[in-house]
C-alpha positions as CSV (number, residue, x, y, z in Angstrom):
1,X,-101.0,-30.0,-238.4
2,X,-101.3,-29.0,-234.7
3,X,-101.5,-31.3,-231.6
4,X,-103.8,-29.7,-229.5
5,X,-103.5,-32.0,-226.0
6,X,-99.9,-33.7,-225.6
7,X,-100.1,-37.0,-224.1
8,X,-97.4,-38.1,-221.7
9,X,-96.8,-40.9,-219.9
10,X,-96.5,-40.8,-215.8
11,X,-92.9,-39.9,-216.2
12,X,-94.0,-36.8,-218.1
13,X,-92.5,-38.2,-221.7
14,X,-94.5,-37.4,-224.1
15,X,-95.6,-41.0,-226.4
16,X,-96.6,-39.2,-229.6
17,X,-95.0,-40.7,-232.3
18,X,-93.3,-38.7,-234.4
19,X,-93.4,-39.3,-237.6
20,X,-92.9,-43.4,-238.9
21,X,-89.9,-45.5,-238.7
22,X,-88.5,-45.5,-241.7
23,X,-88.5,-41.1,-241.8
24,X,-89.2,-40.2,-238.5
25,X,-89.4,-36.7,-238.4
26,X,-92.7,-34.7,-237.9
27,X,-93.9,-31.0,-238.5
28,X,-96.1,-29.2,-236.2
29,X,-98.0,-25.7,-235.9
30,X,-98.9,-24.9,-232.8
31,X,-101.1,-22.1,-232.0
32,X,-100.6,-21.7,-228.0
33,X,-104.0,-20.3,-227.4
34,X,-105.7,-23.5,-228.6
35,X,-104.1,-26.0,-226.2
36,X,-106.6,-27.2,-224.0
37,X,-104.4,-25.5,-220.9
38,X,-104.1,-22.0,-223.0
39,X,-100.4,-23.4,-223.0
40,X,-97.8,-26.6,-223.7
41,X,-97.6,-28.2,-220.2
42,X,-94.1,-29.6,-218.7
43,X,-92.9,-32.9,-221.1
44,X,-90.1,-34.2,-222.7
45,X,-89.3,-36.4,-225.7
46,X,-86.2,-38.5,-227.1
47,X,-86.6,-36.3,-230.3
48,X,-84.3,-33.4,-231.2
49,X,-86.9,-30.4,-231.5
50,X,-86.6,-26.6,-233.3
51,X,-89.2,-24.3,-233.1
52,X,-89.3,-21.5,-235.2
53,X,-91.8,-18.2,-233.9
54,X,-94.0,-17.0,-236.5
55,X,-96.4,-14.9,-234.5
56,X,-96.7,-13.0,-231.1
57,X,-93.8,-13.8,-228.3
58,X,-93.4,-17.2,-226.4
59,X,-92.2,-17.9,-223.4
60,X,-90.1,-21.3,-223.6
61,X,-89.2,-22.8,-220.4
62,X,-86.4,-25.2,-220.3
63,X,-85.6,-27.1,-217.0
64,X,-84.7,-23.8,-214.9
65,X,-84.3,-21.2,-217.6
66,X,-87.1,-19.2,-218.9
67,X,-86.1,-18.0,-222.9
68,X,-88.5,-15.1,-225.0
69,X,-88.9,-15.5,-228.5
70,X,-90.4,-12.9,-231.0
71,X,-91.8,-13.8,-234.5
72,X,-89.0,-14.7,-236.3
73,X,-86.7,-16.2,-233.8
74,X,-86.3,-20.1,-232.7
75,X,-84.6,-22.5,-230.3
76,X,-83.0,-26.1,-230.7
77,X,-84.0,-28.4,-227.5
78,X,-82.2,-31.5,-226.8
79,X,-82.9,-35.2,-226.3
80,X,-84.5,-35.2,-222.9
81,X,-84.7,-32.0,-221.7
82,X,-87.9,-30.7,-219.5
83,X,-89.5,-27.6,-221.7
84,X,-92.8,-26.0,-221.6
85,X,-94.3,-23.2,-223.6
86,X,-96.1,-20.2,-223.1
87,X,-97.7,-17.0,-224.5
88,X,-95.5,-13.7,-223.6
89,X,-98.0,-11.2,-221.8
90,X,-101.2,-10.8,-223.8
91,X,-100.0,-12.1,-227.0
92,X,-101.0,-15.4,-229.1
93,X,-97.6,-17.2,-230.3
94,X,-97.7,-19.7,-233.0
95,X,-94.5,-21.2,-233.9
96,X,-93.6,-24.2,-236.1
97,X,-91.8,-27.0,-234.7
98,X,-89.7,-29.7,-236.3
99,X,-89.7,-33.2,-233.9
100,X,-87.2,-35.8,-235.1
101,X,-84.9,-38.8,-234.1
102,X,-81.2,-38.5,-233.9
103,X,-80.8,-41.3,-236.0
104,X,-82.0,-39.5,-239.1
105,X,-79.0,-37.7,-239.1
106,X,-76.5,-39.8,-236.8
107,X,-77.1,-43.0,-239.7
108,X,-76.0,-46.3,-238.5
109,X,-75.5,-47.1,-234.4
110,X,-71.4,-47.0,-234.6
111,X,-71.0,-44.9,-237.7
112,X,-68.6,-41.9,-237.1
113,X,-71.1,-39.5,-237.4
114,X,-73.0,-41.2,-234.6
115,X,-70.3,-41.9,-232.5
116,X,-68.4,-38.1,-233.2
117,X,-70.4,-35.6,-233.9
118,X,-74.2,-36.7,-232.5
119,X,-74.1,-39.5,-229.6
120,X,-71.6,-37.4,-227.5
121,X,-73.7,-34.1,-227.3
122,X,-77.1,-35.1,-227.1
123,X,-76.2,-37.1,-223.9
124,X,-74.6,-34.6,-222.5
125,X,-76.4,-32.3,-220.0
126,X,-74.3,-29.8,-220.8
127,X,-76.5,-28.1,-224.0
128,X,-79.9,-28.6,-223.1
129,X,-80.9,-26.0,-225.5
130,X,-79.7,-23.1,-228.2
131,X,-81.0,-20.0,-229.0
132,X,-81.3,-18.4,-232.7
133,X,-81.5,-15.1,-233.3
134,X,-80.7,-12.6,-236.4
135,X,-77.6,-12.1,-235.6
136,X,-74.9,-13.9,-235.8
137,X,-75.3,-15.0,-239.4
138,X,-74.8,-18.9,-238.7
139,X,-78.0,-18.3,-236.2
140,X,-79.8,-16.8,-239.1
141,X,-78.8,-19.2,-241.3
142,X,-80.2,-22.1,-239.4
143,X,-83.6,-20.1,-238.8
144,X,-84.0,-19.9,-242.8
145,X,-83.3,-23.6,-242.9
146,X,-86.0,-24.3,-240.4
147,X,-88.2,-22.2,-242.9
148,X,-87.0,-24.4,-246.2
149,X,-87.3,-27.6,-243.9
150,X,-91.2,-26.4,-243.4
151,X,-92.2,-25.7,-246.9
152,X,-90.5,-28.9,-248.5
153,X,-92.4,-31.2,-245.9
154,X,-95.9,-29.1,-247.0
155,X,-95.0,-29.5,-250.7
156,X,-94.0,-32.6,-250.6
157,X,-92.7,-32.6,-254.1
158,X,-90.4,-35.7,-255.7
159,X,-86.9,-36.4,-253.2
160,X,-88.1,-33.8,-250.6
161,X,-87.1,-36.3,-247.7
162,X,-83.5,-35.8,-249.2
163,X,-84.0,-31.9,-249.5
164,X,-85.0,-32.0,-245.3
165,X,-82.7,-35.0,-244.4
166,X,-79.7,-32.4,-246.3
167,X,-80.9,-29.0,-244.7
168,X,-80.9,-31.1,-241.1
169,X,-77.3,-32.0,-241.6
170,X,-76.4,-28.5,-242.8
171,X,-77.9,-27.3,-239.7
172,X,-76.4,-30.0,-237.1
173,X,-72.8,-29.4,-238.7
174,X,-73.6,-25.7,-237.8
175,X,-74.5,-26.4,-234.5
176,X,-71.6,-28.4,-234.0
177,X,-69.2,-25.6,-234.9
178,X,-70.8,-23.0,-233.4
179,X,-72.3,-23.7,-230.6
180,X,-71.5,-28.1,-229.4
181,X,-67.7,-27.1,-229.5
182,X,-67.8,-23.4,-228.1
183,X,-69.9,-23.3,-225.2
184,X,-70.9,-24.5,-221.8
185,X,-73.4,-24.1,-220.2
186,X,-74.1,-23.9,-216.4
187,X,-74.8,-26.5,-214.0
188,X,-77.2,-24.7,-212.8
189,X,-79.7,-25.7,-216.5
190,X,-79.6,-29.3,-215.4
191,X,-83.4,-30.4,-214.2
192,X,-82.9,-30.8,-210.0
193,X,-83.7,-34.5,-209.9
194,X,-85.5,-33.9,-206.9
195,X,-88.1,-32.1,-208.9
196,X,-88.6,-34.9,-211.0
197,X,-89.3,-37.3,-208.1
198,X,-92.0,-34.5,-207.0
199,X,-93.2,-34.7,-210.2
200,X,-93.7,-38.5,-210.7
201,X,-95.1,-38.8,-207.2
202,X,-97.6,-36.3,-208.1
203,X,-98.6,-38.5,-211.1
204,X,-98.5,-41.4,-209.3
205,X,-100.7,-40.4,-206.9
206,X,-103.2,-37.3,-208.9
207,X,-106.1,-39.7,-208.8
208,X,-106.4,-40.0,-205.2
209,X,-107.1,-37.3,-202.6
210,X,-103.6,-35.8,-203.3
211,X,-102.3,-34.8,-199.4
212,X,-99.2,-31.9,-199.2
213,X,-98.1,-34.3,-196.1
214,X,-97.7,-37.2,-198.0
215,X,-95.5,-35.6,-200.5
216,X,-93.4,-34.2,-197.8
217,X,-92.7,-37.1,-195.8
218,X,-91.7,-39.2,-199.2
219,X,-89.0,-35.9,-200.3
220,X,-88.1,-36.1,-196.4
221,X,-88.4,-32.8,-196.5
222,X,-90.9,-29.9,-194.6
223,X,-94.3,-29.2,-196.4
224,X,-93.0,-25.3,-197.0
225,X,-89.6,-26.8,-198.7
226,X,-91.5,-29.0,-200.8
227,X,-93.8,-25.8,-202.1
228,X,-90.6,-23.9,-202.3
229,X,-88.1,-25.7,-204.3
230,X,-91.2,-26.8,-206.4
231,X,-92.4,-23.7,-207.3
232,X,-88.7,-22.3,-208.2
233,X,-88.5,-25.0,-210.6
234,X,-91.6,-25.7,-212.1
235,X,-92.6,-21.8,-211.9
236,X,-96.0,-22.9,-210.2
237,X,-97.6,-24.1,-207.0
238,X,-97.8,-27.8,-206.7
239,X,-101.7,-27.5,-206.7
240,X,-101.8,-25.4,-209.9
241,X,-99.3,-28.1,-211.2
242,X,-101.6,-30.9,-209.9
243,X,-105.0,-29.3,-211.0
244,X,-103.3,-29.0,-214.5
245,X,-102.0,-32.7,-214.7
246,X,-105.8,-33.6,-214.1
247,X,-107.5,-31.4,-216.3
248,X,-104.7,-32.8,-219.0
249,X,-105.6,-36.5,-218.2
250,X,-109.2,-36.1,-218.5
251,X,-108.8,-34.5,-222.0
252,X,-107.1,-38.0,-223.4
253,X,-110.3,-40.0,-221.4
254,X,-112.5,-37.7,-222.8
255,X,-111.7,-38.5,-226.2
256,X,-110.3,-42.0,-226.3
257,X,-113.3,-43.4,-224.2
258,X,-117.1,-43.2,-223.6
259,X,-117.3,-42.8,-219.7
260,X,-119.6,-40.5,-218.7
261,X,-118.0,-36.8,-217.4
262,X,-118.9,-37.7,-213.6
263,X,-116.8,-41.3,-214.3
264,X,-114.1,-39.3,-215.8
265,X,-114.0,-36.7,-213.1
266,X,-113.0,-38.6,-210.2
267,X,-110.8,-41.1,-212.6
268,X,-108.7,-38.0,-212.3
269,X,-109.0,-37.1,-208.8
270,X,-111.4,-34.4,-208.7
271,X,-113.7,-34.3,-206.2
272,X,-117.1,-34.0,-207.8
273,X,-118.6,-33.3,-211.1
274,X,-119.1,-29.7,-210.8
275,X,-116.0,-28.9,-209.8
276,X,-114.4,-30.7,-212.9
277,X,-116.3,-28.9,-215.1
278,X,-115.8,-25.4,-213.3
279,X,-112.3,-25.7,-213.3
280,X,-112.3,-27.6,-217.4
281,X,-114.2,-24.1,-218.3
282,X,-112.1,-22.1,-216.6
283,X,-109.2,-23.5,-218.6
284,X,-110.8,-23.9,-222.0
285,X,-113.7,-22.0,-221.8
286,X,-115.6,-24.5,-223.2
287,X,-117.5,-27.2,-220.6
288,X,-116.1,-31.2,-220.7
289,X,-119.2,-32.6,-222.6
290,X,-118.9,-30.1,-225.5
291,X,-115.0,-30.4,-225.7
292,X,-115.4,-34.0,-226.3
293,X,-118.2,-33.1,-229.0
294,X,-116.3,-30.8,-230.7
295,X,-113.3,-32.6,-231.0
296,X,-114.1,-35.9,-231.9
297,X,-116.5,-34.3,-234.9
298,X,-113.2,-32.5,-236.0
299,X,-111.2,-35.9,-235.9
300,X,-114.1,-37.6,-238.0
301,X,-113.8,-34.6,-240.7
302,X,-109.9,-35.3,-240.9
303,X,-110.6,-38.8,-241.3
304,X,-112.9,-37.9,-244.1
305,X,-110.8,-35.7,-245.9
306,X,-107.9,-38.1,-245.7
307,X,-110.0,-41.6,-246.2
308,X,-112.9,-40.6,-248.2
309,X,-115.5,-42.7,-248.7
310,X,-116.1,-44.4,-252.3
């Protein structure tokens, strides 16, 4: 299953639930090209995430750091962190990824795998992320866990949540050996706070006639800083971050209401019709009327398939 348009809240977390409460862990491909952006936009989540590449190269971005990845490699990203992704050059990365709460491995609140080996490194902001490659072998051990992880969850065959809930502990004990306990990363990986103010200002304010000034004189700092420190950061321009955060708003109106495309285009701030659905094409190649067409008559044939009718 792929999510095509991740929807966050105004503090950029994303409020897709992940699988249900009693086994909540979820499995996603994602095919890069077919996100309404062309990519996955800044978010976060209190899930533990690994992505495994199966085709082409992605960029990840996570808070500062910008990580390549080639068919066959993957990444673990912690509780909280900031992360985007990204095709590499010209190419069209798919990868799988596995979203799931600590608690499916941690157990109990209090128990000592909570308390020893999960609670005190996923609130640290120390390893905000982990790299797997070939080589070492533990690294390539974890990457054909991932694999096994993916194919029980498609075959679903009798006692596979055991099968995934085992290969996740496998993998987290590894982890903890090899990487929790033996590195350290910089300071320098920690999300500058300062961005995330930006940030929820920006979202707090994308609906209206969004002025550089205003930003400015709420950071207290000059309107080139601002642009600046964003851009180092965020590895855009505040506008292209802004015109993004729009055109990602009016994807989740477009679909979970039936006001009109002018009603929907300044909703999110821009300033007339046309220029919403220059700027939606631009980005999708497809205009905002026959997005919402197209996707809704795709949701009503998954809805078929799953709930057929008698």
């Amino acid at each position: 299953m792929q999510i095509f348009d991740i929807i966050l809240d105004k503090n950029k977390k994303e409020t897709t639930q992940h699988g249900s409460f009693d086994f909540p862990l979820a499995i996603y491909t994602t095919q890069i090209s077919k996100n309404i952006l062309g990519y996955i936009s800044w978010h976060w989540h209190e899930e533990l995430q690994f992505c495994l590449v199966t085709e082409g190269t992605v960029e990840f971005y996570i808070n500062n750091d910008i990580v390549h990845l080639s068919k066959g490699e993957g990444i673990f990203i912690n509780v909280g962190q900031m992360h985007q992704a990204k095709n590499r050059l010209k190419t069209d990365g798919s990868y799988i990824c596995i979203d799931f709460h600590p608690n499916l491995i941690s157990g109990f609140m209090g128990s000592i795998i909570h308390t020893k080996y999960v609670s005190p490194f996923i609130e640290s902001a120390s390893h905000p992320y982990c790299i797997f490659k070939s080589e070492p072998d533990w690294q390539q051990n974890i990457l054909n866990q991932l694999f096994e992880i993916y194919l029980a969850h498609n075959q679903q065959e009798d006692g596979y949540e055991f099968q995934i809930q085992i290969l996740l502990h496998q993998i987290w004990q590894t982890l903890v050996k090899n990487f929790f306990l033996t590195s350290s990363l910089s300071d320098s990986n920690i999300w500058n706070p300062r961005i995330k103010k930006m940030i929820e200002f920006i979202h707090n304010h994308y609906m209206n006639n969004f002025r550089l000034d205003e930003l400015s004189a709420e950071m207290n700092l000059s309107k080139s800083a601002c642009c600046r420190e964003f851009k180092k950061y965020v590895k855009c321009t505040i506008f292209e971050y802004l015109l993004d955060y729009r055109l990602m708003n009016s994807t989740s109106l477009l679909l979970s209401t039936n006001d009109s495309i002018t009603t929907i285009a300044y909703q999110c701030g821009f300033g007339s019709t046309s220029y919403f659905i220059e700027k939606f094409r631009k980005k999708s190649g497809i205009s905002p009327l026959v997005y919402r067409k197209e996707k809704l008559k795709n949701r009503s044939i998954i809805l078929e398939t799953l709930h057929p009718k008698r």
